[in-house]
C-alpha positions as CSV (number, residue, x, y, z in Angstrom):
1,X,-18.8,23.4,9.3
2,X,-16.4,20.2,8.8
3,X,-18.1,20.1,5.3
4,X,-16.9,23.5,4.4
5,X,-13.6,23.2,6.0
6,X,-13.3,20.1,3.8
7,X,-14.2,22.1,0.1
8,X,-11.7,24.9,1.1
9,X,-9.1,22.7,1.8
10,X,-10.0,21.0,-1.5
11,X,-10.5,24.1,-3.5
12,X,-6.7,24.9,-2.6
13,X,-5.2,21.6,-3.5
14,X,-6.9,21.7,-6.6
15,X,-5.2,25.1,-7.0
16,X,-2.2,24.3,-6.1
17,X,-2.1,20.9,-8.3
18,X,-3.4,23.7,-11.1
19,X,-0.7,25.6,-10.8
20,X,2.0,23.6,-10.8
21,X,0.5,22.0,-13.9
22,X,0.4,25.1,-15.5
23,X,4.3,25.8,-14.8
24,X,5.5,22.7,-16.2
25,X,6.8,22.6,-19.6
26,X,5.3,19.9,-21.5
27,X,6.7,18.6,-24.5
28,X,4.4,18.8,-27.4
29,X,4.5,15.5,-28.0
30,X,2.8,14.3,-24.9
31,X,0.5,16.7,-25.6
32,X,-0.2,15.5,-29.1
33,X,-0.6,11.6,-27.6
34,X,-2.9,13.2,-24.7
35,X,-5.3,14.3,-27.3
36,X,-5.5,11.3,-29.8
37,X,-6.0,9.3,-26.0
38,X,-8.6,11.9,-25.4
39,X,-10.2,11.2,-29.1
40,X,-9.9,7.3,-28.7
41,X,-11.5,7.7,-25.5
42,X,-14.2,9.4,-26.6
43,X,-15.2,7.4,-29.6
44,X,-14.8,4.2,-27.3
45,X,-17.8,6.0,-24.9
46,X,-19.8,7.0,-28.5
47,X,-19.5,3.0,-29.4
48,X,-20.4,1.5,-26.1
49,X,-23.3,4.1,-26.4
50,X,-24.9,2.7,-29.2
51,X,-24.3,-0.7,-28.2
């Protein structure tokens, strides 16, 4: 019971924090330097990978 109590109350913060993301304006230039962090992060994981 506390368990599921626990994932509703998480499922709506998660929506909330979703929503108000999806209302702010973002400037595309954050969103541009979000993506080559993304891509830098993501080639780091592919190096340590092999290594």
């Amino acid at each position: 019971m506390i368990d599921s109590q626990f994932g509703l109350a998480m499922d709506r913060e998660i929506a909330s924090l979703l929503d108000a993301i999806e209302r702010e304006s973002i400037p595309d230039r954050l969103t541009r330097l979000a993506m080559e962090l993304q891509n830098a992060l993501i080639e780091k994981r592919r190096r340590d990978l092999k290594n």
